[in-house]
C-alpha positions as CSV (number, residue, x, y, z in Angstrom):
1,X,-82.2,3.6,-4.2
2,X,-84.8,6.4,-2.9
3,X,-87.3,7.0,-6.0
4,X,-87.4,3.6,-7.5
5,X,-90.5,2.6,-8.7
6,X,-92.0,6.1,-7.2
7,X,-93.9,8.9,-8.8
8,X,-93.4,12.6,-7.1
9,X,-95.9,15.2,-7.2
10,X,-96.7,17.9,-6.1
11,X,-95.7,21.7,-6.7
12,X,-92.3,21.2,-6.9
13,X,-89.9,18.7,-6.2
14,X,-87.6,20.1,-3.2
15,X,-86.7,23.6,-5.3
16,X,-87.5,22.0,-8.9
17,X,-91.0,22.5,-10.7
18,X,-92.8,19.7,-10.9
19,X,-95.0,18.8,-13.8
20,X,-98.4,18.1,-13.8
21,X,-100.1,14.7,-12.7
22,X,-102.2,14.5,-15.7
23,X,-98.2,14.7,-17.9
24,X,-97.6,11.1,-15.8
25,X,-100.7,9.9,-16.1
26,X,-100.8,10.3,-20.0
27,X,-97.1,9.2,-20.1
28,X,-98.5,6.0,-17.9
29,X,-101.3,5.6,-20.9
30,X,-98.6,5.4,-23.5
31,X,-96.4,3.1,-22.0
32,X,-99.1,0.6,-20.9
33,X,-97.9,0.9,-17.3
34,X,-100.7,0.6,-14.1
35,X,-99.8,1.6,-10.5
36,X,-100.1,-0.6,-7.8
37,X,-102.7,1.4,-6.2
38,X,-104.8,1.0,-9.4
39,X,-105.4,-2.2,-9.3
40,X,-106.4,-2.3,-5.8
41,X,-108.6,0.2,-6.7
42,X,-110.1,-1.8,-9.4
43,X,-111.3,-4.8,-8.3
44,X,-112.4,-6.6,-12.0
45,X,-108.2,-5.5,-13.3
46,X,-107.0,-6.8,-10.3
47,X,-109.3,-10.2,-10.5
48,X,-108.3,-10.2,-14.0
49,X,-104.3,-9.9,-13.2
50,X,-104.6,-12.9,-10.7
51,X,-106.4,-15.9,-13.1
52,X,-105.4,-14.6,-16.4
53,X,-101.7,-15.3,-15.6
54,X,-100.7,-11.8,-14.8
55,X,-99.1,-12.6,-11.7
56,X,-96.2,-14.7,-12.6
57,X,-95.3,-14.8,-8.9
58,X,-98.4,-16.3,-7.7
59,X,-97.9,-18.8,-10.1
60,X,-94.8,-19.2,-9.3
61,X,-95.4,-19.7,-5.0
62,X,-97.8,-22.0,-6.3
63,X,-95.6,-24.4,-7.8
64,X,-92.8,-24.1,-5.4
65,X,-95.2,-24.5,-2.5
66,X,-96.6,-27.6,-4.6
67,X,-93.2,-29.4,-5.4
68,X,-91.3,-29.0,-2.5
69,X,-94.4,-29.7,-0.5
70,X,-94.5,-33.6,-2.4
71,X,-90.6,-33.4,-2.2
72,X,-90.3,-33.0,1.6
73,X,-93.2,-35.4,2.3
74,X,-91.7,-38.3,0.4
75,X,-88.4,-37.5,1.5
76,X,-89.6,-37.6,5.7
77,X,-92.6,-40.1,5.5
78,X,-92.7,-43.0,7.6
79,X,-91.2,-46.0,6.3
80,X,-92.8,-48.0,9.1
81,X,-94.2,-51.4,7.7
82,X,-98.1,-50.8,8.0
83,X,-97.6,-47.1,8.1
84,X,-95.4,-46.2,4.9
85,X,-97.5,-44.8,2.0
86,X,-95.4,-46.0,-1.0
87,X,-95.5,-49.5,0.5
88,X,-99.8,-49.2,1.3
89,X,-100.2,-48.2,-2.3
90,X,-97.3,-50.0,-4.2
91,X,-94.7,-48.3,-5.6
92,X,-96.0,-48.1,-9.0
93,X,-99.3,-46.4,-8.0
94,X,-97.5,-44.3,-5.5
95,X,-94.6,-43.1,-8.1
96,X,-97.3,-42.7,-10.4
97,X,-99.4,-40.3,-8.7
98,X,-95.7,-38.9,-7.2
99,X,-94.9,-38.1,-10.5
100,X,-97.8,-36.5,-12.0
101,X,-98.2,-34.1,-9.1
102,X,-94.3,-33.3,-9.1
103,X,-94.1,-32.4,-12.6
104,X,-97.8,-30.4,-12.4
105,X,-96.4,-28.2,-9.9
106,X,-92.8,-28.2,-11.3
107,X,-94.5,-26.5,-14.7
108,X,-96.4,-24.0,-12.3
109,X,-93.3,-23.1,-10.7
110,X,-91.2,-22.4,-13.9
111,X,-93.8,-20.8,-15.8
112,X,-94.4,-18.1,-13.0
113,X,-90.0,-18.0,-12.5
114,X,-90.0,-17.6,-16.3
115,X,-92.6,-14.4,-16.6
116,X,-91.3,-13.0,-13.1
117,X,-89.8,-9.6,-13.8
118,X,-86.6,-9.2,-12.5
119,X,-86.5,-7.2,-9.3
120,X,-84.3,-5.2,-7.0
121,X,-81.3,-8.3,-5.2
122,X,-81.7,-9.0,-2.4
123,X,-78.3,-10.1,-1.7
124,X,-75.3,-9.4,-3.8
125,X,-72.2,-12.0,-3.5
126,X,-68.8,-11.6,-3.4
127,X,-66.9,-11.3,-7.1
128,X,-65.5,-15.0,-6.3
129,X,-68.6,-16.2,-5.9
130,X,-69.5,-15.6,-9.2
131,X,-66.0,-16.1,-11.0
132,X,-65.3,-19.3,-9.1
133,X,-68.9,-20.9,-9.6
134,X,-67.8,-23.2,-12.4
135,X,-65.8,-25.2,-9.5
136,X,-69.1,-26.1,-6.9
137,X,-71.4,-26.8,-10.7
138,X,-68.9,-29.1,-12.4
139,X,-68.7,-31.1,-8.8
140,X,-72.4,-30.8,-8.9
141,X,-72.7,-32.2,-12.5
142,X,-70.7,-34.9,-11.8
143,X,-72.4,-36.0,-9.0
144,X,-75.7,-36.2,-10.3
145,X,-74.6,-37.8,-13.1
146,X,-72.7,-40.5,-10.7
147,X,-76.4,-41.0,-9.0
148,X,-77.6,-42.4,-12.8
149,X,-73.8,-44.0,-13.7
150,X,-73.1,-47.6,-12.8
151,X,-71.6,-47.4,-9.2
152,X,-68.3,-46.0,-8.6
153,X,-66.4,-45.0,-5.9
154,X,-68.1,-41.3,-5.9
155,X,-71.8,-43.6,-5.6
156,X,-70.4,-45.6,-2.9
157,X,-68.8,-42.6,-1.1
158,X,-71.5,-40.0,-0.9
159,X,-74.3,-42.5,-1.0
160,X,-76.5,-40.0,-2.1
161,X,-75.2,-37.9,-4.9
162,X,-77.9,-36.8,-6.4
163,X,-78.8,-34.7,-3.4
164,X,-75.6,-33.8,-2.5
165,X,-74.8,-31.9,-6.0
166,X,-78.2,-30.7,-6.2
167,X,-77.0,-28.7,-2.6
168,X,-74.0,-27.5,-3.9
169,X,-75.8,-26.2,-7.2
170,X,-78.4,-24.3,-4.8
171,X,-75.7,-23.2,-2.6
172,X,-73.8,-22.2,-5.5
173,X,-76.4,-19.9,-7.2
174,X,-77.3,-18.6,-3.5
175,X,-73.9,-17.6,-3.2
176,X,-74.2,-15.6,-6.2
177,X,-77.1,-13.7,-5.4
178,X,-80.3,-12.6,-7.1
179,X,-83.6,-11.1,-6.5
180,X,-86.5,-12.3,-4.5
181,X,-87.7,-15.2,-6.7
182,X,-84.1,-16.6,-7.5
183,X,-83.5,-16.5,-3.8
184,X,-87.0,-18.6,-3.1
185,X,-85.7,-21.2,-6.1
186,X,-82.3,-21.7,-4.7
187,X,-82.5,-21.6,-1.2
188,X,-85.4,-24.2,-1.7
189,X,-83.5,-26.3,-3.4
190,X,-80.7,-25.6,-0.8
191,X,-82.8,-26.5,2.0
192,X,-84.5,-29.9,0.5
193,X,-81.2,-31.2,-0.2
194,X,-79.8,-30.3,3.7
195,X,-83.3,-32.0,4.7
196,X,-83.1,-35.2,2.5
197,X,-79.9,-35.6,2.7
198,X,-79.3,-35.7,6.9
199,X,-83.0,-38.2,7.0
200,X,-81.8,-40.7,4.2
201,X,-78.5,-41.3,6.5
202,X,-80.3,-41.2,9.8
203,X,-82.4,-44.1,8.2
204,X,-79.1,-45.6,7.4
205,X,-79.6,-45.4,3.5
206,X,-76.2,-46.5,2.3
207,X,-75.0,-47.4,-1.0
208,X,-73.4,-51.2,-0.7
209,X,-73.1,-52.2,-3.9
210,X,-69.5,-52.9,-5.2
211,X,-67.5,-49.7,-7.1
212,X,-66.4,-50.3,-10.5
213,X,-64.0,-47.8,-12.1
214,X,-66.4,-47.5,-14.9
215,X,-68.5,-45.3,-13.2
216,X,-66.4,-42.7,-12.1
217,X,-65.3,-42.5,-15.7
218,X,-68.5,-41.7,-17.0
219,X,-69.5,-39.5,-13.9
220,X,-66.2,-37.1,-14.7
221,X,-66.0,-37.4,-17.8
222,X,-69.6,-36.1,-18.9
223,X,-69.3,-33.6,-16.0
224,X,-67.0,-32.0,-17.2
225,X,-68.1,-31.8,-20.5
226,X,-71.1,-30.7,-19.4
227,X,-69.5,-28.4,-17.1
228,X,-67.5,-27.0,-20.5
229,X,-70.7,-26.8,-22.6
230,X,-72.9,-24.6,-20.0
231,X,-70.0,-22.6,-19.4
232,X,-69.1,-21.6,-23.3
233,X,-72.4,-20.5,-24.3
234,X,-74.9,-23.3,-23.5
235,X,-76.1,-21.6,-20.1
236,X,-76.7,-18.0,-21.7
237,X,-78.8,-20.0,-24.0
238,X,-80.7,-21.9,-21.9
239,X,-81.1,-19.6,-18.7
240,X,-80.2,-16.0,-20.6
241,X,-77.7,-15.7,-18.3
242,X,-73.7,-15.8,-18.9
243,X,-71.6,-17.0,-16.0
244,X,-68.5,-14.7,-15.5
């Protein structure tokens, strides 16, 4: 929309009096609001907006670039004997220091999504992406609980379920549409799970263990229920968002 975010001045405004600058900047005063161009003009507010948290989406590049950097180099490091890392190092050292770094930059990342203001989408979905989303989220709740279940037959099917639903949750939200930040989340995550996903089977990473009908239970069963639960309330009160 011409305008947004953009103060005219000037004599008039095409055959409209315009008010005076000093009326928006005193207006500005009130509000608490600061151009752009003011703090590029001020060079301690702007130092001041960048390490005292101000940018959330600073923070929030930070952490992304910082967890899916560690994601995508465990997910396509050699596994060359001599040459693999988590092997050099042993996996408890390596998940250790796997871990810590993940979940530093995974707090970075949703404490600048958190504060990010919302901003103009970027992309706006079709109504049926949003009234049908329930159907890709429950599929991708049951199949990351099936990656923690005893193996079933959706385990030993997908071999990598985990991945797989977290793809069709990313896809899912992309589908939706959003502003710039939601668009960086999801079509990271989208784009990790395409990546992960096609190197673990070109290693031939298979799940071989023998299905028991247990699992699938458990995998549909709290999927769906978990489905039910975000859908009724739970994810306007996690996320502040109602799905439609």
């Amino acid at each position: 929309m011409a305008g947004a975010n953009s103060v005219f001045t000037g004599d008039a405004l095409l055959t409209t009096p315009n008010q005076a600058p000093s009326r928006d900047a005193a207006l500005f005063e009130t509000l608490g609001i600061q151009g752009a161009a003011d703090r590029l003009a001020n060079p301690g507010r702007l130092r001041e907006h960048l390490t005292t948290g101000g940018s959330p989406m600073t923070l929030f590049l930070t952490g992304l670039a910082g967890f899916f950097g560690t994601h995508f180099f465990s997910a396509l490091r050699s596994r060359e004997p001599g040459h693999d890392l988590r092997q050099r190092l042993g996996e408890a050292r390596y998940m250790g220091v796997y871990s810590i770094v993940s979940l530093a930059f995974f707090g970075l990342m949703l404490a600048g999504y958190g504060r990010a203001p919302d901003g103009s989408p970027l992309w706006t979905g079709p109504e049926a992406a949003r009234t049908l989303s329930w159907l890709p989220n429950g599929l991708a709740l049951i199949l990351l609980i099936a990656a923690y279940a005893p193996t079933g037959r959706i385990k030993r099917t997908v071999h990598h379920p985990m991945m797989i639903g977290t793809g069709l949750w990313a896809f899912a939200h992309l589908a939706v549409g959003g502003d710039l930040s939601k668009m960086l989340l999801f079509g990271a995550f989208a784009l990790y799970s395409v990546v992960s996903v096609t190197a673990a089977f070109a290693r031939g990473d298979r799940v071989m263990a023998r299905p028991r009908v247990a699992g699938d239970l458990i995998a549909v069963a709290l999927g769906i229920a978990a489905t039910l639960g975000l859908w009724y309330g739970g994810h306007a009160a996690m996320f502040g968002v109602a799905p439609e």
